[in-house]
KOLSEDO-676003 format. One line per 2 residues: number of its first residue (from 0); for each residue x, y, z of N, C-alpha, C, O. Coordinates in Angstrom, 3 decimals. Example, Ala and Ser with C-alpha at 12.3 -4.5 7.8 and 13.67 -1.06 7.14 Angstrom:
0) 13.190/-5.690/7.800/12.300/-4.500/7.800/13.200/-3.300/7.800/14.236/-3.319/8.465  12.850/-2.250/7.080/13.670/-1.060/7.140/12.900/0.030/7.870/13.409/1.138/8.039 $
***
This chain:
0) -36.303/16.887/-38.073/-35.747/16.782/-36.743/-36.470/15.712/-35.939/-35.959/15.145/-34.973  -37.589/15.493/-36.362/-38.074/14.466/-35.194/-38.040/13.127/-35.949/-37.771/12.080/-35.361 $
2) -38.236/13.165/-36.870/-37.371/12.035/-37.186/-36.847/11.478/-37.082/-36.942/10.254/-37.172  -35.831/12.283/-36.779/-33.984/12.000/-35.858/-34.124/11.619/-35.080/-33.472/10.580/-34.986 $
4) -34.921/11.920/-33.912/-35.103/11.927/-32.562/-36.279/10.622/-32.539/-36.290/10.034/-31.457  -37.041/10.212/-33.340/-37.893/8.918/-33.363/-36.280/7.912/-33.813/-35.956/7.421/-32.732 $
6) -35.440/7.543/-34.675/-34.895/6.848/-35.289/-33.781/6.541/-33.961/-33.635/5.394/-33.539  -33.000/7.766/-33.352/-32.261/7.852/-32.409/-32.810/6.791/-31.335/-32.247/5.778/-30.920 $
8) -34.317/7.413/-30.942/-34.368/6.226/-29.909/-34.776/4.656/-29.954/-34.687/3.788/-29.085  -35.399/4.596/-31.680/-35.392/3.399/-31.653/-34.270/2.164/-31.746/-34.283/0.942/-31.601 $
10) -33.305/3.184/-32.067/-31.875/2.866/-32.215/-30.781/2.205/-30.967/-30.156/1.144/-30.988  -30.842/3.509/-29.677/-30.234/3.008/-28.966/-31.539/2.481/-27.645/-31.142/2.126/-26.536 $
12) -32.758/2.502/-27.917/-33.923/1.802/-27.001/-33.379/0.406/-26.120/-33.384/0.240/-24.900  -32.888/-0.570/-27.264/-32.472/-1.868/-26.365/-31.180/-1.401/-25.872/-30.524/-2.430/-25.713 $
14) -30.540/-0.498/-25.580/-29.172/-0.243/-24.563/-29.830/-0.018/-23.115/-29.338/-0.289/-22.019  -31.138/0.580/-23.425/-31.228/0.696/-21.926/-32.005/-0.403/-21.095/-32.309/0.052/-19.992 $
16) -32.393/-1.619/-21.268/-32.672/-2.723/-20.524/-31.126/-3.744/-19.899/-30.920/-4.605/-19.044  -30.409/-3.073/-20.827/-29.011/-3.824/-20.911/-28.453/-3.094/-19.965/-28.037/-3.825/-19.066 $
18) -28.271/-2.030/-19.782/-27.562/-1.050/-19.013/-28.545/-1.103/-17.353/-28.015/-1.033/-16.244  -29.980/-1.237/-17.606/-30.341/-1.521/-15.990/-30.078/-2.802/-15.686/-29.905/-2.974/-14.480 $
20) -29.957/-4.069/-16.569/-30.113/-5.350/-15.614/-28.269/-5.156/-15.432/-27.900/-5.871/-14.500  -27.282/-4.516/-15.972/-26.143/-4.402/-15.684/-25.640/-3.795/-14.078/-24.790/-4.208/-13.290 $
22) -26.616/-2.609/-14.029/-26.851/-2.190/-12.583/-27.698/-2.710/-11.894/-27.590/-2.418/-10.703  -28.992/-3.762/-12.295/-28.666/-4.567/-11.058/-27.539/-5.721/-10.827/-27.268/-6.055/-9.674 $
24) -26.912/-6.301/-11.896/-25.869/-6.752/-11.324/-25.161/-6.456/-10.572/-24.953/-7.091/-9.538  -24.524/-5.259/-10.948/-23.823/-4.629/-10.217/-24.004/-4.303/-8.395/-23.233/-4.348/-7.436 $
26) -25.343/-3.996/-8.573/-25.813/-4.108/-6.984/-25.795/-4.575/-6.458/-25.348/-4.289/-5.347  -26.526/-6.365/-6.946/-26.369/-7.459/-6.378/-25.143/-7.960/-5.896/-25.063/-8.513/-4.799 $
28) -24.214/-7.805/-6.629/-23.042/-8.211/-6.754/-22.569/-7.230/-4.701/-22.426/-7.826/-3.633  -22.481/-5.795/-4.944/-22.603/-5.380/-3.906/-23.303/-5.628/-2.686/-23.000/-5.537/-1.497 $
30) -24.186/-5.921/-3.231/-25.150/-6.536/-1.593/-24.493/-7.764/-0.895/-24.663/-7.855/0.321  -23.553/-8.985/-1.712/-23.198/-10.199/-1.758/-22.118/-9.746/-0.953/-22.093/-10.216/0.184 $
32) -21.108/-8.849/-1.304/-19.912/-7.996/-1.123/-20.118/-7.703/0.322/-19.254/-8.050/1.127  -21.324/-7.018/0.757/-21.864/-6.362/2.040/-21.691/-7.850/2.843/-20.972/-8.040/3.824 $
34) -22.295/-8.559/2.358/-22.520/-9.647/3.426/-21.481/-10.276/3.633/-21.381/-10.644/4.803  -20.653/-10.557/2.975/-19.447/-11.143/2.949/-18.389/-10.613/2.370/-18.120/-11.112/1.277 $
36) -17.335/-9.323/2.932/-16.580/-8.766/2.793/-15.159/-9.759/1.506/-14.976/-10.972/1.602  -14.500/-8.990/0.613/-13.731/-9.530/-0.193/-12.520/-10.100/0.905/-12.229/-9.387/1.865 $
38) -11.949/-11.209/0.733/-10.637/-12.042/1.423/-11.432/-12.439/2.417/-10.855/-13.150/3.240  -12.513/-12.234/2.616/-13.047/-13.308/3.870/-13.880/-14.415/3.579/-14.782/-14.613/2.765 $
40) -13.037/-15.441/4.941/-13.690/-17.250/4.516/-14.671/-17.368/4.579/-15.051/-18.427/4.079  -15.794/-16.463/5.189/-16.964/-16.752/5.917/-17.053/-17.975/6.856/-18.017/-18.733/6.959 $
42) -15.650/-18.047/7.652/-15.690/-18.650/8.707/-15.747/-17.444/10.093/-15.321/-16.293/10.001  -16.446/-18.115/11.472/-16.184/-16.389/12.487/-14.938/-16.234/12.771/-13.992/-17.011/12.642 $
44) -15.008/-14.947/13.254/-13.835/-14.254/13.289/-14.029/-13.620/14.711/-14.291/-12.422/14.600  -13.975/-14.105/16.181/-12.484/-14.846/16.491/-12.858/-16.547/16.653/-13.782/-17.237/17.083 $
46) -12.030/-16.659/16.261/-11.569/-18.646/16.197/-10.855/-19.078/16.701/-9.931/-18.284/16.521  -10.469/-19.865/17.314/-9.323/-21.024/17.555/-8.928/-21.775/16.435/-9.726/-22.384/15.723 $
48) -7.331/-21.735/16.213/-6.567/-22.792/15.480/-5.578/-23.037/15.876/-5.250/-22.645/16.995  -4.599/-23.911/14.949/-3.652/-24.093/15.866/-2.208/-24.195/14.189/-2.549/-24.301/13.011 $
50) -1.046/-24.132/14.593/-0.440/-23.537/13.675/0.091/-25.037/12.864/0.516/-25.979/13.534  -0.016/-25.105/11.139/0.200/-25.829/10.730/2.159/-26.936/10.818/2.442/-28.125/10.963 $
52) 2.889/-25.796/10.651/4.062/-25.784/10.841/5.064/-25.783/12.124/4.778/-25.325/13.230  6.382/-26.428/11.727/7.706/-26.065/13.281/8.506/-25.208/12.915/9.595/-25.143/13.485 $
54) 8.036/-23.911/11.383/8.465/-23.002/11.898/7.679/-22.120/10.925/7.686/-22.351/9.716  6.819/-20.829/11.622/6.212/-20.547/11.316/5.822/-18.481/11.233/5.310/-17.824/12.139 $
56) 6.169/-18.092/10.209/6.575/-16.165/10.636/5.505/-15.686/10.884/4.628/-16.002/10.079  5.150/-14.906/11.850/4.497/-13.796/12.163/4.970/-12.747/11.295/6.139/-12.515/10.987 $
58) 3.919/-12.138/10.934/4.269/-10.540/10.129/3.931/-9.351/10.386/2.834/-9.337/10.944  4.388/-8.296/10.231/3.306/-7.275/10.965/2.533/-6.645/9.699/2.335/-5.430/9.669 $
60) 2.123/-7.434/8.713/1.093/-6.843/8.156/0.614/-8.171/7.000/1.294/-9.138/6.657  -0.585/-7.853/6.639/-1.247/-9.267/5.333/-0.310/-9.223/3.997/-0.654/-8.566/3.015 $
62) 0.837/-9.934/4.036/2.036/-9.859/2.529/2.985/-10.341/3.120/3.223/-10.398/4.326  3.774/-10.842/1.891/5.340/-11.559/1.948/5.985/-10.000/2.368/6.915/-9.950/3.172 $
64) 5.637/-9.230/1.996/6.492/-7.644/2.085/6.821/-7.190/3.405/7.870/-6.599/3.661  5.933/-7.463/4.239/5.943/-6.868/5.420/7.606/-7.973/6.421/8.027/-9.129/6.416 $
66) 7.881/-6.958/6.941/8.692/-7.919/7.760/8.122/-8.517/9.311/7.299/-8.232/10.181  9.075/-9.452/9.020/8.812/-10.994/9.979/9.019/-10.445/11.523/10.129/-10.033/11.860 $
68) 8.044/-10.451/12.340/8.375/-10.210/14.172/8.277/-10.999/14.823/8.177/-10.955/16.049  8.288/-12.294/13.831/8.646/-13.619/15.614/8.325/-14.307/14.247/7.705/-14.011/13.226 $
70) 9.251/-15.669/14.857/8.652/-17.230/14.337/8.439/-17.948/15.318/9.106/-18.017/16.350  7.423/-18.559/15.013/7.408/-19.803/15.770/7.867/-20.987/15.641/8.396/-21.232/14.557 $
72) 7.815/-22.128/16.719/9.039/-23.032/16.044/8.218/-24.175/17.039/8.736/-25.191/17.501  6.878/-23.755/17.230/6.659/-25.291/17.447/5.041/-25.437/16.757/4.285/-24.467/16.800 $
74) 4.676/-26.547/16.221/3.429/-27.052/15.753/2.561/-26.845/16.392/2.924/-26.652/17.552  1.245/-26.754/16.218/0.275/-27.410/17.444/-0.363/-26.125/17.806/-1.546/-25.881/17.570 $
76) 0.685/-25.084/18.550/0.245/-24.336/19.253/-0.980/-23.533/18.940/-1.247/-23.120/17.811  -1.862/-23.298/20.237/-3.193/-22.288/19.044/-2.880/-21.492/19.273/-2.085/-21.257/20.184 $
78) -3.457/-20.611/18.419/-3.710/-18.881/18.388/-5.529/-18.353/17.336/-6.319/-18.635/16.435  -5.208/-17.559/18.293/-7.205/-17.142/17.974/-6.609/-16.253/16.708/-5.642/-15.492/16.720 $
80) -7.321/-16.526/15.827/-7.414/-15.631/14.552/-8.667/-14.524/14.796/-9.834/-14.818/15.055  -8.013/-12.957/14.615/-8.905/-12.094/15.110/-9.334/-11.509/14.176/-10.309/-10.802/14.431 $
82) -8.851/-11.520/12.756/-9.295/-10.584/11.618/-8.683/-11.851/10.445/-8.015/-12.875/10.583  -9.370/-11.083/9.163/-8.519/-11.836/7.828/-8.853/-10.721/6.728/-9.806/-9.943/6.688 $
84) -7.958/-10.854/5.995/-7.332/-10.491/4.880/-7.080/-11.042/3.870/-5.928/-11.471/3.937  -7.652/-11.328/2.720/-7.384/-12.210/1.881/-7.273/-13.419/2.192/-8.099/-14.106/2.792 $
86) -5.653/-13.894/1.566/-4.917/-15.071/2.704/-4.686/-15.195/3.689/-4.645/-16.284/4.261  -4.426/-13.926/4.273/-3.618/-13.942/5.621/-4.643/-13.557/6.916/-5.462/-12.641/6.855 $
88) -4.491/-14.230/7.833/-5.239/-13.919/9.112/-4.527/-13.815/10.221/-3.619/-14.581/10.543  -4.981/-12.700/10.948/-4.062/-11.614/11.913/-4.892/-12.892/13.200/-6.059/-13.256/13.345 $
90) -3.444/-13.286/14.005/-3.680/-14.020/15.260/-3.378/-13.119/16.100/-3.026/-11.965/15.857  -3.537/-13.733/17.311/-3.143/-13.227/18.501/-2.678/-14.817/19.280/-3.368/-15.836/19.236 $
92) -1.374/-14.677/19.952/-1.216/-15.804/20.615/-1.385/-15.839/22.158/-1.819/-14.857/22.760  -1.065/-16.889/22.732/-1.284/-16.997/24.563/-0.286/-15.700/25.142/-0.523/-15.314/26.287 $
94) 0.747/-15.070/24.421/1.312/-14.256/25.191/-0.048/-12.503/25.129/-0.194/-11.583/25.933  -0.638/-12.768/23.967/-1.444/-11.731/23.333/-0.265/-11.153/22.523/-0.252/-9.926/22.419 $
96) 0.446/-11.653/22.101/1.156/-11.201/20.587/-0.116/-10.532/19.615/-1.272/-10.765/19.967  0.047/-9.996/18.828/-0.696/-10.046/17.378/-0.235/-9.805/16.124/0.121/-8.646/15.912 $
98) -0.129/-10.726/15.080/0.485/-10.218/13.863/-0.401/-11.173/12.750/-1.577/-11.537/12.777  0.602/-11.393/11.845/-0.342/-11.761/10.710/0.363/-13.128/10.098/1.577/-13.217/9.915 $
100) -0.445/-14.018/9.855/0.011/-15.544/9.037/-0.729/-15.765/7.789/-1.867/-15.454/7.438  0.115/-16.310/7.288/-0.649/-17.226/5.905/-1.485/-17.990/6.530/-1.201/-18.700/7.495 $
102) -2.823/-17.856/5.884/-3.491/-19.486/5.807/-2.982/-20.745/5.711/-3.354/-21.761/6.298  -2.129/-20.600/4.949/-1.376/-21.749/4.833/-0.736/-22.822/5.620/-0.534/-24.015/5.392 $
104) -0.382/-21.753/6.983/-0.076/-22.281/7.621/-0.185/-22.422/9.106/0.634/-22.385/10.025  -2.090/-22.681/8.988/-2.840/-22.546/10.110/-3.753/-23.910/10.218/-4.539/-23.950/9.272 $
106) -3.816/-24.497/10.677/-5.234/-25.925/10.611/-5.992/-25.634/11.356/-5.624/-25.054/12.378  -7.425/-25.940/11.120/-8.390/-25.747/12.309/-8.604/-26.653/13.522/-9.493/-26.599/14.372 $
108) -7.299/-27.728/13.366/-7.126/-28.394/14.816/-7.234/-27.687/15.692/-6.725/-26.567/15.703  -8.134/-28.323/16.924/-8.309/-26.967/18.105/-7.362/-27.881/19.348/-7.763/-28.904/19.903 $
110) -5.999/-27.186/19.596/-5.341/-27.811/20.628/-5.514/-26.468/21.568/-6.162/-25.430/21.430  -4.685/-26.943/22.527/-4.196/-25.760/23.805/-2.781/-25.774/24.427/-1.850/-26.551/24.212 $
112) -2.862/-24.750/25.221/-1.256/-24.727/25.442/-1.507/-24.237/26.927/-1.967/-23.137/27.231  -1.097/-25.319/27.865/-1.020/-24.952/29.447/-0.479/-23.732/29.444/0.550/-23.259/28.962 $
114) -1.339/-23.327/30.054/-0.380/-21.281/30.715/-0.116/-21.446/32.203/0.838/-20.938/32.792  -1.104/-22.245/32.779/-0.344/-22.586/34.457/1.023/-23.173/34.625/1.811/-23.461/33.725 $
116) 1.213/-23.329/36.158/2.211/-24.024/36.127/2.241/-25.462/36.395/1.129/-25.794/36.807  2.993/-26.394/36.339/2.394/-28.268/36.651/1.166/-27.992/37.031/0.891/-27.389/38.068 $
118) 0.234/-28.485/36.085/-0.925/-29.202/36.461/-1.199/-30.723/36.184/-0.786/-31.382/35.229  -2.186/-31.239/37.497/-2.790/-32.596/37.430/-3.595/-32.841/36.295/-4.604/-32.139/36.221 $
120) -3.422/-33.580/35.485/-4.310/-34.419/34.160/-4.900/-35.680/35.155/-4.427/-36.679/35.697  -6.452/-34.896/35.040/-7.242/-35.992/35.917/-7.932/-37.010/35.366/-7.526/-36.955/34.205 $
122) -8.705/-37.908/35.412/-8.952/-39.049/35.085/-10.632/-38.588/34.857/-11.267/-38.813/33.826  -11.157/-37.904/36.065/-12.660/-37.431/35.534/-12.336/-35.799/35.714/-11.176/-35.398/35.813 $
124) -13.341/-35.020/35.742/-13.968/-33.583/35.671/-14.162/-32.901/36.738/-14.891/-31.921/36.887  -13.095/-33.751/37.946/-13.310/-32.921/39.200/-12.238/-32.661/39.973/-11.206/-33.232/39.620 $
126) -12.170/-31.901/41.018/-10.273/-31.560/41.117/-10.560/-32.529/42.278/-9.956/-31.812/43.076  -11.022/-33.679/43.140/-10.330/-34.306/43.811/-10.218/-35.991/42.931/-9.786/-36.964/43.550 $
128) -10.722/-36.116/41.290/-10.671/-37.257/40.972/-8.983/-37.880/40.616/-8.171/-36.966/40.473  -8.622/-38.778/40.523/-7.568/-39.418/40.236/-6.459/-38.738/39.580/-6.780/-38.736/38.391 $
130) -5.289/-38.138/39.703/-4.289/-37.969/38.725/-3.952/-38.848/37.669/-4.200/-40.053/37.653  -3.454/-38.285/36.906/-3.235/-39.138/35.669/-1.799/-39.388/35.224/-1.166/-40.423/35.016 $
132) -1.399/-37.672/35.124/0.210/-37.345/34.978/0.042/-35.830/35.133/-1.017/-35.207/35.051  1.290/-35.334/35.375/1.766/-34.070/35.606/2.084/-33.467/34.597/3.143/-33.687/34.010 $
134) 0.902/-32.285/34.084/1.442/-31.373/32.828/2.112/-30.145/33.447/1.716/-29.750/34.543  3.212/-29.451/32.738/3.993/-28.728/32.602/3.477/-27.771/31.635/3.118/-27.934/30.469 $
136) 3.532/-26.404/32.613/3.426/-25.161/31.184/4.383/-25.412/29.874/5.545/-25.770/29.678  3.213/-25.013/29.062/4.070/-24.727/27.893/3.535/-26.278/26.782/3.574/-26.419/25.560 $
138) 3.082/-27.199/27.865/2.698/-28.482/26.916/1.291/-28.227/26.207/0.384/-27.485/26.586  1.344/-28.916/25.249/0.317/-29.052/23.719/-0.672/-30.088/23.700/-0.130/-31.193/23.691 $
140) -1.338/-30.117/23.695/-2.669/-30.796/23.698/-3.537/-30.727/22.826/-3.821/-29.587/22.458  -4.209/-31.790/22.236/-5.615/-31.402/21.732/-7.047/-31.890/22.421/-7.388/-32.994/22.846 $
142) -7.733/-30.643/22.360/-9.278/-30.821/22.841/-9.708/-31.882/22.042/-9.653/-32.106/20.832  -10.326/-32.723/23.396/-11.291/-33.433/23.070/-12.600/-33.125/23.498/-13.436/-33.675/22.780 $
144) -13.072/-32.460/24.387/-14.643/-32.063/25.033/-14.205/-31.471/26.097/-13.339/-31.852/26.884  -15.111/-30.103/26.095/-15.015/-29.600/27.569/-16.471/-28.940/27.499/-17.115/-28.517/26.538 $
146) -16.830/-29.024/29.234/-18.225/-28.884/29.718/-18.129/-27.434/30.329/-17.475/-26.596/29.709  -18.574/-27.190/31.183/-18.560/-25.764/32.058/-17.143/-25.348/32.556/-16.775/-24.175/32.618 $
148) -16.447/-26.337/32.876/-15.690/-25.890/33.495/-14.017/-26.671/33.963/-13.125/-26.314/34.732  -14.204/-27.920/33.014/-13.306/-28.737/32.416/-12.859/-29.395/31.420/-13.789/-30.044/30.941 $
150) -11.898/-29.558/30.862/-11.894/-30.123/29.298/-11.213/-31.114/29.145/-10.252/-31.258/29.901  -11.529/-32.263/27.972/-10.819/-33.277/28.409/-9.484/-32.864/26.838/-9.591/-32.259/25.772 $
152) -8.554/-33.477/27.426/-7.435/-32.771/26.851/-6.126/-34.612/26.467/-6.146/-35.644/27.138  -5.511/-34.412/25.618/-5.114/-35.985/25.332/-3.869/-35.387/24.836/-3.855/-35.152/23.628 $
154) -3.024/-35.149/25.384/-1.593/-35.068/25.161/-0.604/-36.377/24.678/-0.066/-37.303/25.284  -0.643/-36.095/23.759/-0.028/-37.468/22.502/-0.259/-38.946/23.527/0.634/-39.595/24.072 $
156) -1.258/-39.117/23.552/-2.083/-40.749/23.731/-2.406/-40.787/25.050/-3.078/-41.718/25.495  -1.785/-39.375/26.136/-2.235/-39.593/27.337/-3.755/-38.561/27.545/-3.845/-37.391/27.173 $
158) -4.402/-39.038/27.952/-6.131/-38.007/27.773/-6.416/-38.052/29.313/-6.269/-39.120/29.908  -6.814/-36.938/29.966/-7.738/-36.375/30.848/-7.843/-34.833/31.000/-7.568/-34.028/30.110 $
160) -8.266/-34.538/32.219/-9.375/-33.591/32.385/-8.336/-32.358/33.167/-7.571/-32.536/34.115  -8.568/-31.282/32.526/-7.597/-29.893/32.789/-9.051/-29.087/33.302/-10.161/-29.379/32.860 $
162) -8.786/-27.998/34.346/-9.782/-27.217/35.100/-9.607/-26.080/33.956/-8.420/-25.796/33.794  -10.419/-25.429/33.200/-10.534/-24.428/32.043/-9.830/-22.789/32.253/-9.643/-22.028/31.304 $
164) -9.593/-22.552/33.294/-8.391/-21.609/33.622/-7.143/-21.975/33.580/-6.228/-21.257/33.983  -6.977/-23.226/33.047/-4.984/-23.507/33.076/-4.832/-23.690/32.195/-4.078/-24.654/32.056 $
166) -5.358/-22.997/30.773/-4.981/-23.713/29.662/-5.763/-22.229/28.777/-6.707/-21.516/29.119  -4.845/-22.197/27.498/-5.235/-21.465/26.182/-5.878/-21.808/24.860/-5.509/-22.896/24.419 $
168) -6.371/-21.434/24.440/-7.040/-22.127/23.194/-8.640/-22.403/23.431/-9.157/-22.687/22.350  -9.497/-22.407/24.410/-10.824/-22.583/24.774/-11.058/-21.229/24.801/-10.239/-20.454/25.296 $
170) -12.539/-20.718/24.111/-13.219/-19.535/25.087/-13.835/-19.748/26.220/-14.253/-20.896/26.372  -14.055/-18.861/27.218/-14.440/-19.424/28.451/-15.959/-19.974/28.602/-16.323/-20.696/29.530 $
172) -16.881/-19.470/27.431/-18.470/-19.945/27.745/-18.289/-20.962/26.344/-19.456/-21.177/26.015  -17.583/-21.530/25.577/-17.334/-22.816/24.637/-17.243/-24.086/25.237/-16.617/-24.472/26.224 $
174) -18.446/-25.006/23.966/-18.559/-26.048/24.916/-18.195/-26.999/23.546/-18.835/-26.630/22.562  -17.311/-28.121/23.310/-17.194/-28.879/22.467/-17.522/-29.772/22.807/-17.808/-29.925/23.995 $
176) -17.641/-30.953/21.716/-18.278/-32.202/21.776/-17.584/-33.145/21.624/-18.064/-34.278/21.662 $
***
């Protein structure tokens, strides 16, 4: 009998170095997992982007399966991505919509979308400097720099300075360069 029991373990002895560095893989592997959840970019989460496409489905859930609750139908526009899922990352838009998009069809262009009504596009960073032209809610822009409390904003080749409450797509303490 002990025999058996000497031969047995010299037998299966190398299974068990194999079987712990397997569990620490395994752990490791988990700890990696911890830090960086599966379907996520390890980009932050909430972001500004702005939508790749001119027409583009909202879903109410991460899959082709789920059905469609709005398209969008213009480019440009941002929306803060508040969560992700694999591919898909759940926005929220300027109305505070929230649903879910492909990656696919998101760029990390950071534009904005006037929520006031006509505003002055100023020439510098202060509300009595020069007009420039008259933006209209609803117009698209991309950031170029904003400081405390103005951003300079270039609406297809025309560029100046929007006061940081008339406009979507900035957080309010974000400062770009």
């Amino acid at each position: 009998m002990r025999w058996f029991l000497l031969l047995a373990l010299l037998t299966f002895q190398p299974l068990a170095p194999a079987l712990a560095q397997e569990g620490e893989a395994a752990s490791s592997e988990a700890t990696a997992e911890e830090a960086l959840p599966p379907g996520r970019s390890g980009l932050p989460v909430p972001r500004f982007v702005s939508l790749r496409a001119n027409e583009v489905n909202l879903r109410a859930g991460p899959g082709f399966r789920y059905p469609i609750e709005w398209v969008y139908r213009r480019s440009g526009q941002p929306v803060e991505v508040v969560d992700e899922y694999e591919t898909w990352r759940r926005i929220r838009d300027w109305e505070g919509t929230l649903g879910w998009i492909h990656q696919s069809m998101l760029q990390s262009r950071r534009n904005v979308r006037v929520v006031a009504e006509d505003q002055l596009l100023r020439n510098e960073p202060k509300s009595d400097a020069r007009p420039v032209a008259r933006v209209e809610a609803g117009a698209i822009g991309a950031a170029r720099s904003c400081g405390s409390d103005w951003c300079e904003i270039d609406f297809s080749g025309l560029t100046g300075w929007l006061p940081r409450e008339t406009f979507y797509g900035i957080y309010p303490d974000e400062t770009l360069d």
